[in-house]
PAZAPA-4460 file (N, C-alpha, C; in steps of 0.05 Angstrom, whole numbers, plus 32768, in hexadecimal, padded with zeros to 4 digits):
% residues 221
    n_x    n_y    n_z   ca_x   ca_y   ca_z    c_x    c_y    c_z   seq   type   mol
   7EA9   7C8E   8342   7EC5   7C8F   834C   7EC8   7CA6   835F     1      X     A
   7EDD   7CA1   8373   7ED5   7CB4   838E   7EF7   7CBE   838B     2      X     A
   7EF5   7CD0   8396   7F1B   7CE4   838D   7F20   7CDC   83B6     3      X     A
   7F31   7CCC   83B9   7F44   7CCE   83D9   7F38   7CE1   83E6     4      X     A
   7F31   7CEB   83FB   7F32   7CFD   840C   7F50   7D0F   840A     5      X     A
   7F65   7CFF   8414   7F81   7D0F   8419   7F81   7D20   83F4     6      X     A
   7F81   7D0D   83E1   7F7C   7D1D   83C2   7F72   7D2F   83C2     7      X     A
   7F55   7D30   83C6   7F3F   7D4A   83CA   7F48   7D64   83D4     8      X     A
   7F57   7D59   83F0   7F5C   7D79   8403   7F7D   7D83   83ED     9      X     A
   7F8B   7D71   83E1   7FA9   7D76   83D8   7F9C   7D8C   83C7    10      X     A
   7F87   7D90   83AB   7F7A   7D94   8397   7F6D   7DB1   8399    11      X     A
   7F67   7DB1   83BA   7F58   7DCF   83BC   7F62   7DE3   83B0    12      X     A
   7F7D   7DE0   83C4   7F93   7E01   83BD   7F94   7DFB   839B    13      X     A
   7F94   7DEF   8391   7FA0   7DEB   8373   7F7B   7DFC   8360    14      X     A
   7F70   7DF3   836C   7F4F   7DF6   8365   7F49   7E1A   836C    15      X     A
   7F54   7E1D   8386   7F41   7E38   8393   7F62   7E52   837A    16      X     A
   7F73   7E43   837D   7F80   7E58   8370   7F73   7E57   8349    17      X     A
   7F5E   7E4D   8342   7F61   7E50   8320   7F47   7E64   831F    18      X     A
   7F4C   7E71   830A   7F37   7E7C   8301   7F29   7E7D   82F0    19      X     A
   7F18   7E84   82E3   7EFF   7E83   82CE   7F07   7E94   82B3    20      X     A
   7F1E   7E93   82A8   7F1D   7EA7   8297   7F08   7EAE   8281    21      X     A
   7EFB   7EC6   8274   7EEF   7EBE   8259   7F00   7EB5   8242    22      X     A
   7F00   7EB0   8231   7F0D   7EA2   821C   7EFF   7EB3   8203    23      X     A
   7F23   7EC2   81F8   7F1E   7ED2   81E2   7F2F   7ECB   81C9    24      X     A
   7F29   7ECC   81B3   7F2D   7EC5   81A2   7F40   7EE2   8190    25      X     A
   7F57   7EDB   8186   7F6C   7EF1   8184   7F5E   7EFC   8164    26      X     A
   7F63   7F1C   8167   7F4D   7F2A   8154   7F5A   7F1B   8132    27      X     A
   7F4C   7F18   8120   7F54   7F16   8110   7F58   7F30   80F5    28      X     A
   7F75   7F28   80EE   7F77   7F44   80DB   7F67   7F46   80C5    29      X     A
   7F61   7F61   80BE   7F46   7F72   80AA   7F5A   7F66   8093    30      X     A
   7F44   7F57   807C   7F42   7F4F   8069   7F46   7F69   804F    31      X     A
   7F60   7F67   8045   7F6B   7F78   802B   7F56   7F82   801C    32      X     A
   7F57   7F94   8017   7F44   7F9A   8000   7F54   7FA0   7FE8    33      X     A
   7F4B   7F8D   7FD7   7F54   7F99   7FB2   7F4E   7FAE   7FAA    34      X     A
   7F56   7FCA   7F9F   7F4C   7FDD   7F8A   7F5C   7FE6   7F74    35      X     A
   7F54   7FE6   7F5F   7F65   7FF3   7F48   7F59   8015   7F42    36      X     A
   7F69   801D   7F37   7F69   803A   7F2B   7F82   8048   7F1C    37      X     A
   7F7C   805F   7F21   7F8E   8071   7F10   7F9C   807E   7F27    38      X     A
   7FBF   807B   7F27   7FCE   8088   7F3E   7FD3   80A9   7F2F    39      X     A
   7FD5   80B5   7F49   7FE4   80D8   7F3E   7FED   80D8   7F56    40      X     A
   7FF8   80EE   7F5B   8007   8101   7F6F   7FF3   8117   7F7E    41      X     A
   7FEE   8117   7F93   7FE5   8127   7F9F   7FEB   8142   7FBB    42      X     A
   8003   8150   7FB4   8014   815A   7FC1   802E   814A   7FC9    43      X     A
   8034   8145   7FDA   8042   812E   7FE7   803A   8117   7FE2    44      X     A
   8029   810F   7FDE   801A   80F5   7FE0   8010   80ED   7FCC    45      X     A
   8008   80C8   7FD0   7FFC   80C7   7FAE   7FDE   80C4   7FB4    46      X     A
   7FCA   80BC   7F9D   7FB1   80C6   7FA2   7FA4   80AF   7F93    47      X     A
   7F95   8099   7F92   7F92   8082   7F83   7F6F   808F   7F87    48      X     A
   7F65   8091   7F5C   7F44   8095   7F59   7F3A   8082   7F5A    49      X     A
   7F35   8069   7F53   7F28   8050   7F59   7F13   8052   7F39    50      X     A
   7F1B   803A   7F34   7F15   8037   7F11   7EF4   803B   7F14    51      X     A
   7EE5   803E   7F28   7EC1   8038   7F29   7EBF   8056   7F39    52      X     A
   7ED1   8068   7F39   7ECB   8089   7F47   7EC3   8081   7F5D    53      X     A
   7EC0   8072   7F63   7EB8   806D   7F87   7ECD   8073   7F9D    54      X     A
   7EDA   8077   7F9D   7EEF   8082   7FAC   7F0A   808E   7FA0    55      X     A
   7F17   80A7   7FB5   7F2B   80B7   7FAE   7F45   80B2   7FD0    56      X     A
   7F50   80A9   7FCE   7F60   80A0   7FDC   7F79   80AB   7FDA    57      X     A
   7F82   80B3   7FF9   7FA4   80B6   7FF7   7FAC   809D   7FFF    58      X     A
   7FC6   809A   7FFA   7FD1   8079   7FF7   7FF0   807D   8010    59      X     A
   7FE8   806C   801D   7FFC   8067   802E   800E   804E   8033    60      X     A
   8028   8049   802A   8032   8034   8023   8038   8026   803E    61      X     A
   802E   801B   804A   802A   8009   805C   8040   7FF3   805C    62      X     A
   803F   7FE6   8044   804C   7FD1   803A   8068   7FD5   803B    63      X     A
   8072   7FF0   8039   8083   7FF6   8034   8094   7FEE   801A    64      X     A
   8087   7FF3   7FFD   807C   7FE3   7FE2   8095   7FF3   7FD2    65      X     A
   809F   8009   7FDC   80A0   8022   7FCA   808E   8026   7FBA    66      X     A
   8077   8030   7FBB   8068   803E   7FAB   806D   8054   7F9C    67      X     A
   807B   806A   7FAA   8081   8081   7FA0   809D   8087   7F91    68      X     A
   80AE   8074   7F96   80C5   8072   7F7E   80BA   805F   7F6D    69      X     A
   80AD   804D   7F64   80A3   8041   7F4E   808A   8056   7F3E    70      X     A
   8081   805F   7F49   8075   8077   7F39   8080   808C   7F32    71      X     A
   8095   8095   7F45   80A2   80AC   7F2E   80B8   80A1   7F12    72      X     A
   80BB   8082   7F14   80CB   8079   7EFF   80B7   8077   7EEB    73      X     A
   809E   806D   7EF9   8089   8068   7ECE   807D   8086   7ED2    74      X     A
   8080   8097   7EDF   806A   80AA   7ED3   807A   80BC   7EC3    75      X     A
   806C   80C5   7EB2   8072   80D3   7E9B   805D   80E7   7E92    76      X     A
   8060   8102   7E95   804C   8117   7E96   8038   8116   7EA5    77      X     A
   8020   811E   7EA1   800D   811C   7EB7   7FFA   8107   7EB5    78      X     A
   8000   80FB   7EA4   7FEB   80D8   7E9C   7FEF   80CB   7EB9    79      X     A
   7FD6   80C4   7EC5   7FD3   80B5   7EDE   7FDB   809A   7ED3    80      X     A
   7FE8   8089   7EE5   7FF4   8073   7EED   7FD2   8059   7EEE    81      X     A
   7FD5   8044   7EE3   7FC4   8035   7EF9   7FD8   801C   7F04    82      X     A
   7FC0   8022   7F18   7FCD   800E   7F38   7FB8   7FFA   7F39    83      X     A
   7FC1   7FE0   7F43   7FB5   7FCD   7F4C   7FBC   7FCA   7F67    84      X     A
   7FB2   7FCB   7F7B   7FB9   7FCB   7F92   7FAF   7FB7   7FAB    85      X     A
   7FB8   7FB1   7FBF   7FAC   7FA2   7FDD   7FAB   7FB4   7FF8    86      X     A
   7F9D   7FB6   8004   7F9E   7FC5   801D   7F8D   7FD1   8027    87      X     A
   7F87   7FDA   8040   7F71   7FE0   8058   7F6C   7FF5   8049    88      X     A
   7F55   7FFE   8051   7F42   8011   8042   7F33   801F   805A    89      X     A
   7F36   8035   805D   7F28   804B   806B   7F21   8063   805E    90      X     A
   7F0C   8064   805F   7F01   807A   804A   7EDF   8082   8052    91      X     A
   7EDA   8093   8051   7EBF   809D   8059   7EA8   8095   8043    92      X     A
   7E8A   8084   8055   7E82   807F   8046   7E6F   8090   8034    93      X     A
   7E6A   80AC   803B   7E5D   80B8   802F   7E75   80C3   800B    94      X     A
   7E8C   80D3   800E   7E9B   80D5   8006   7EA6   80C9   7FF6    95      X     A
   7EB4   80BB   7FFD   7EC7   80A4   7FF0   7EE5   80A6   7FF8    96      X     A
   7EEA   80BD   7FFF   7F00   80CC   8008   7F0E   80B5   8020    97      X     A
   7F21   80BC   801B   7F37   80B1   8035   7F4C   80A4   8030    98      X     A
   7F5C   8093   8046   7F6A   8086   803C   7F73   8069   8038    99      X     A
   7F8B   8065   8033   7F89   803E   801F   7FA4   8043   802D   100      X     A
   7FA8   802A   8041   7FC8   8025   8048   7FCE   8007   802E   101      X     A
   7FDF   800B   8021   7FE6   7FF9   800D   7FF6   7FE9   8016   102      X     A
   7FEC   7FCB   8019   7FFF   7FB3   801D   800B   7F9D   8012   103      X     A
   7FF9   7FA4   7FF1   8001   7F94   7FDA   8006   7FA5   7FC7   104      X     A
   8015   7FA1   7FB2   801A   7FAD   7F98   8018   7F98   7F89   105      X     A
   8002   7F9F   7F79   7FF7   7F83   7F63   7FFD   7F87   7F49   106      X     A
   8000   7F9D   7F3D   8007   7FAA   7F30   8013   7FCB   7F21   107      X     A
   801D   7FDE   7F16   8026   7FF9   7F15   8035   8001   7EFB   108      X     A
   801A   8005   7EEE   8021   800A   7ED7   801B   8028   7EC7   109      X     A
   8029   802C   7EAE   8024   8040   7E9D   8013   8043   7E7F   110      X     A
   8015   8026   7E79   8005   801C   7E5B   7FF5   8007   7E64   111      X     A
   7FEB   8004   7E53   7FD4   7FE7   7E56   7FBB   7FFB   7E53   112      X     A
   7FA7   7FE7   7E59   7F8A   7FE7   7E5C   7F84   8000   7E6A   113      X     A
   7F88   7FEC   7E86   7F85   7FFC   7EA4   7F68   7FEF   7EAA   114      X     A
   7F5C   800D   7EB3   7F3F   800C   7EBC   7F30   7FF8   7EA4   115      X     A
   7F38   7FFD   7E92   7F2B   7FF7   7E7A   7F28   7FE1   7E71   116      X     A
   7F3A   7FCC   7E85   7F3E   7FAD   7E7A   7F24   7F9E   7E7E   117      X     A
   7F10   7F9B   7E6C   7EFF   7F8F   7E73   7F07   7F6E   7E7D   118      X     A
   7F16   7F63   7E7C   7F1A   7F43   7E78   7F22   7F40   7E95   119      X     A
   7F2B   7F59   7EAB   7F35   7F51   7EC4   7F2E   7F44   7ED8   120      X     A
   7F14   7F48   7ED7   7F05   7F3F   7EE7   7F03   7F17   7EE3   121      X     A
   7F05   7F14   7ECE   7F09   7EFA   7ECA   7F27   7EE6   7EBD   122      X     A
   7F2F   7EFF   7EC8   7F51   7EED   7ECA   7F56   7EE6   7EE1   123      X     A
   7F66   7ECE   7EE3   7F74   7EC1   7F00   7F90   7ED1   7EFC   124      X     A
   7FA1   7ED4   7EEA   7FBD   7EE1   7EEA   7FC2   7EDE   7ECA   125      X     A
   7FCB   7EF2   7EC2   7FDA   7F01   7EAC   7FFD   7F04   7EB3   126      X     A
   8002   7EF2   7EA2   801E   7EF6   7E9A   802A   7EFD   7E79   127      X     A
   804C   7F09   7E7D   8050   7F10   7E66   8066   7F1A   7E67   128      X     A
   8082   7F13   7E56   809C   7F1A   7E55   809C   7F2A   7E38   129      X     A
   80B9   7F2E   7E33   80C2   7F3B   7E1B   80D8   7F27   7E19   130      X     A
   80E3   7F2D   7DF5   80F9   7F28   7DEC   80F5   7F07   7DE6   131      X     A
   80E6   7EF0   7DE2   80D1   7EFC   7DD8   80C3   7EFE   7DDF   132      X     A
   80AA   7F12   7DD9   8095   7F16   7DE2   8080   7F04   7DE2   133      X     A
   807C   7EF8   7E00   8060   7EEA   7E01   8051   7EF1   7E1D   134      X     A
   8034   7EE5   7E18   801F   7EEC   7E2B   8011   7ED3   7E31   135      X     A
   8006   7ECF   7E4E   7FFB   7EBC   7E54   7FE3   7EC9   7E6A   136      X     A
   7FCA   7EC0   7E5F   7FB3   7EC4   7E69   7FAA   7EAE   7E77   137      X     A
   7FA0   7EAB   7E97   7F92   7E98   7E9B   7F74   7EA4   7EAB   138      X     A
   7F6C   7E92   7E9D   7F49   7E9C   7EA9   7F3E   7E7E   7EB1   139      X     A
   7F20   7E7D   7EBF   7F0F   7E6A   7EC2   7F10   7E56   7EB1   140      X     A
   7F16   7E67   7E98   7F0F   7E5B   7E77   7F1C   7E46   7E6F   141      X     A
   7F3B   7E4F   7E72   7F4E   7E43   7E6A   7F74   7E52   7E6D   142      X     A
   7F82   7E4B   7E60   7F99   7E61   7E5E   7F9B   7E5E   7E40   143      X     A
   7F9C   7E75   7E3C   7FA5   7E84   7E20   7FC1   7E8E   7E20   144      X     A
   7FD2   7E7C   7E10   7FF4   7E89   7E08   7FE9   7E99   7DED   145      X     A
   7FFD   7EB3   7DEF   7FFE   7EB6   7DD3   8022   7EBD   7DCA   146      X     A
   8023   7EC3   7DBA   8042   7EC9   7DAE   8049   7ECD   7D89   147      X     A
   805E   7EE4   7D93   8054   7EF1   7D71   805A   7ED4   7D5E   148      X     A
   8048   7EE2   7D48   8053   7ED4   7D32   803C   7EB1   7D34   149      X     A
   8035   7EB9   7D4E   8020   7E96   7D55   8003   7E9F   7D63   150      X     A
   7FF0   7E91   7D51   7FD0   7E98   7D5A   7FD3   7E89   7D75   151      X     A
   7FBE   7E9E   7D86   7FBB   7E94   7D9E   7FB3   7E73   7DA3   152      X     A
   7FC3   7E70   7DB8   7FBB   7E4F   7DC2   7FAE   7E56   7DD8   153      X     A
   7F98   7E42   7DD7   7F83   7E46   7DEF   7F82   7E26   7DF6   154      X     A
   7F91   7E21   7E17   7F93   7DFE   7E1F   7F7E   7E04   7E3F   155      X     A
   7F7B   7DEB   7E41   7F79   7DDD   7E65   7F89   7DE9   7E71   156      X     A
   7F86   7DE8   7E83   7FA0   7DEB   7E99   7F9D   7DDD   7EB6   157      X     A
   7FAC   7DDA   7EC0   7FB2   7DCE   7EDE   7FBE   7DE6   7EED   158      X     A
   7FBB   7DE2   7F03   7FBB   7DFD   7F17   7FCF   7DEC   7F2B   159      X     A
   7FE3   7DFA   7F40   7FEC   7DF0   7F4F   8000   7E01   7F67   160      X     A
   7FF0   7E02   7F7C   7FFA   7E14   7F94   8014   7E04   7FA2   161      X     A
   8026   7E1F   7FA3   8044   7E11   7FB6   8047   7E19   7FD9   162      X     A
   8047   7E0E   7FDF   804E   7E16   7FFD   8063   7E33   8000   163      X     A
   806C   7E3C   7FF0   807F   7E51   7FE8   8074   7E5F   7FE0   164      X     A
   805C   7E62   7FD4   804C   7E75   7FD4   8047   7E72   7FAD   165      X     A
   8060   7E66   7FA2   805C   7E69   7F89   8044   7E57   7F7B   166      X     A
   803A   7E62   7F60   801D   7E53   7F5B   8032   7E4D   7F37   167      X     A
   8024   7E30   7F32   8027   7E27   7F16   800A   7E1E   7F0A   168      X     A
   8011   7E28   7EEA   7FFC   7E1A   7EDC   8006   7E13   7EC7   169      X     A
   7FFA   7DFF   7EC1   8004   7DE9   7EAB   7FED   7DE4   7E96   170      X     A
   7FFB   7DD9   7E80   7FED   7DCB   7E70   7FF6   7DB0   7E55   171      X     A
   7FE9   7D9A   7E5D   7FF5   7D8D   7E41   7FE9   7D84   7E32   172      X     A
   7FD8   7D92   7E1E   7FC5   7D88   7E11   7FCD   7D98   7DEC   173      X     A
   7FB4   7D89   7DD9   7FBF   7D8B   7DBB   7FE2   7D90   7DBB   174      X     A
   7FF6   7D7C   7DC3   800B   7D7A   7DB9   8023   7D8A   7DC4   175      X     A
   8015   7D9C   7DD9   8021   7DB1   7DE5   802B   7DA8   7E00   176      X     A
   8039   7DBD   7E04   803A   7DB9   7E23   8047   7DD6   7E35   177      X     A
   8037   7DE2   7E44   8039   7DFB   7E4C   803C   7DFB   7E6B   178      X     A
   8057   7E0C   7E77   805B   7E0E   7E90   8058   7E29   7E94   179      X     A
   8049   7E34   7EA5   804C   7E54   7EB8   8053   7E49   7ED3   180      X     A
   8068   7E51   7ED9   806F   7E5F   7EF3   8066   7E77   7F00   181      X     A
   8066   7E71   7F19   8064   7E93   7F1A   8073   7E9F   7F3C   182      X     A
   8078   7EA6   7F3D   808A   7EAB   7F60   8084   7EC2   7F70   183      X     A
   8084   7EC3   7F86   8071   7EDC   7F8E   808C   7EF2   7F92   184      X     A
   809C   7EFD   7F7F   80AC   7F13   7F7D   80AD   7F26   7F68   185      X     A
   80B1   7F40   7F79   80A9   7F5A   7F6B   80BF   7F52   7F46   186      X     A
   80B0   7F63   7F35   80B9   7F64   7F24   80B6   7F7B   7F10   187      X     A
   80BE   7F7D   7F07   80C2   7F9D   7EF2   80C0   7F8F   7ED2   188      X     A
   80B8   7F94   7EBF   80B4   7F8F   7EA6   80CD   7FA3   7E95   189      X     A
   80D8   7F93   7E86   80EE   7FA0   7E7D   80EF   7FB5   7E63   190      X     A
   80D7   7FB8   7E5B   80D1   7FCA   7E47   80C3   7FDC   7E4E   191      X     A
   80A3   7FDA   7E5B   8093   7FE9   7E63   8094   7FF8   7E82   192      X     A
   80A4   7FE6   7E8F   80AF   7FF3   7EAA   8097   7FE0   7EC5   193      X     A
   8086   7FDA   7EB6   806C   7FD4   7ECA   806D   7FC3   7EE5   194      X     A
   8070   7FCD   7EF2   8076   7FB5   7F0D   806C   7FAD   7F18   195      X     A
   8066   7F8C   7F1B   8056   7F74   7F21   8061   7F6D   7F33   196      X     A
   8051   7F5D   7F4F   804E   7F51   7F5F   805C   7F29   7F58   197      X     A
   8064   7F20   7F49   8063   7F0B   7F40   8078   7F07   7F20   198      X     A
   8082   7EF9   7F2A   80A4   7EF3   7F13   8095   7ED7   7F06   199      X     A
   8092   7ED9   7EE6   808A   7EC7   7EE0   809D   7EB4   7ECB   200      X     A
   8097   7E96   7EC7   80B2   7E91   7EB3   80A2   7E7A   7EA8   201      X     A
   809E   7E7D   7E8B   808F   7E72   7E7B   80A1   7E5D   7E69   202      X     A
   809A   7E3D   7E65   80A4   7E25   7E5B   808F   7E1C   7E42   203      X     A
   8095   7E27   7E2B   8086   7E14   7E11   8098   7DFE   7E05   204      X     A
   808A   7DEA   7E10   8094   7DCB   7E01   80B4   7DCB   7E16   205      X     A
   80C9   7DCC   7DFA   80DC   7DC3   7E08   80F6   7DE0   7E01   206      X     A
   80EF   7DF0   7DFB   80EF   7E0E   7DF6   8101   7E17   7E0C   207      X     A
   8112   7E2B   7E0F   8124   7E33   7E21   810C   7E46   7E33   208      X     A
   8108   7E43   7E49   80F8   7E50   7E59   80FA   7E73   7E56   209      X     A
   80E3   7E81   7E5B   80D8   7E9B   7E58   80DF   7EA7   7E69   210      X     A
   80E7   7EC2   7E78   80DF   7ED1   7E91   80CD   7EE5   7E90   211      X     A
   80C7   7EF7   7EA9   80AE   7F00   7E92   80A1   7F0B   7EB4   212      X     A
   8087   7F1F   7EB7   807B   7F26   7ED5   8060   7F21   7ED1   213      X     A
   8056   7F25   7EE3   8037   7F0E   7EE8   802C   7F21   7EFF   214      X     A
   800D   7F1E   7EF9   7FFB   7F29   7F10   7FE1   7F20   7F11   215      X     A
   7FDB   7F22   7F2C   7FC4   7F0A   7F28   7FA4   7F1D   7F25   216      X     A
   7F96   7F10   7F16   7F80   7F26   7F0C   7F6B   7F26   7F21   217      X     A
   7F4F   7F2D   7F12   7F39   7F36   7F28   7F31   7F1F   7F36   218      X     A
   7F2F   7F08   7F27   7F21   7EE9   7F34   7F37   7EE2   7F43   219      X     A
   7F50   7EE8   7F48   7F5F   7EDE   7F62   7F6D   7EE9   7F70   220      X     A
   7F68   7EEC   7F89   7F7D   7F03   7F94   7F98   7EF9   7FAD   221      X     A
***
């Protein structure tokens, strides 16, 4: 197929004006890093040890999370805080030293485990209200409800992502039937003070629904 002559010459100016650009691809943003540890105060500033001594970090709230008024509400004498945290990580690699701009708050607490939880690493999210008191574990394994006064139930579950960001897991098996919600809003625990990333609201059977805060463990971030 042959292009008109009069076509050809119309095409030049349109042709001699383009140019060759390279073609760049827009940077993509540095991937969060998870770390937990023990929070304190470090002059002005707070200071996060990192549960494996591998790093000593000042913390810079990025997120703009309040970090530093949620720690002066749970701290209580000089017992370090642990933090579960999200955010860029600069720190020297000989050292360990430097600093962590924080852009998640996963968790901020004063009791519990802490460093010490061996099971974190293999939880998807830990939930748990008061009044009454119940706890919901989900792992690879399964989810484990427990609640006073009742041996733990250990069911299946179904998993289910919302466009809203909120995640459910379910279960209806031996006679039961178990709903977790979970919503991605900050929450405070009403006894222990602990503040979670995630508002959780728990449904057994046909039971007046639970409220309750949620965080998601080491297998999911």
């Amino acid at each position: 197929m042959r292009i008109a002559p009069v076509l050809a010459l119309g095409l030049l100016p349109l042709l001699g004006g383009c140019q060759w650009l390279p073609w760049t691809a827009e940077p993509s943003a540095p991937t969060p890093v998870r770390l937990q540890g023990e929070l304190s105060r470090a002059g002005e500033m707070l200071m996060l040890v990192t549960c494996n001594q591998q790093h000593r970090l000042l913390l810079l709230d990025a997120g703009q999370l309040g970090l530093d008024e949620a720690a002066v509400r749970l701290q209580t004498g000089s017992t370090p805080l642990f933090a579960d945290l999200g955010g860029q990580l600069d720190a020297a690699p000989q050292s360990g030293d430097g600093l962590y701009a924080v852009e998640r708050l996963y968790r901020l607490q004063a009791e519990g485990r802490g460093c010490d939880d061996a099971s974190f690493k293999r939880l998807i999210v830990h939930a748990s209200g008061n009044e009454p008191g119940w706890s919901v574990r989900v792992s690879g394994g399964g989810m484990v409800l427990e609640r006073p006064n009742a041996p733990p139930l250990a069911l299946p579950y179904l998993e289910e992502s919302l466009p809203d960001g909120r995640l459910s897991f379910s279960s209806e098996a031996d006679g039961q039937r178990i709903e977790l919600w979970l919503t991605p809003e900050r929450c405070e625990d009403s006894m222990s003070g602990t503040v979670s990333h995630l508002q959780a609201r728990l449904r057994v059977n046909r039971e007046a629904p639970l409220s309750g805060c949620a965080a998601l463990g080491g297998a999911r971030n």
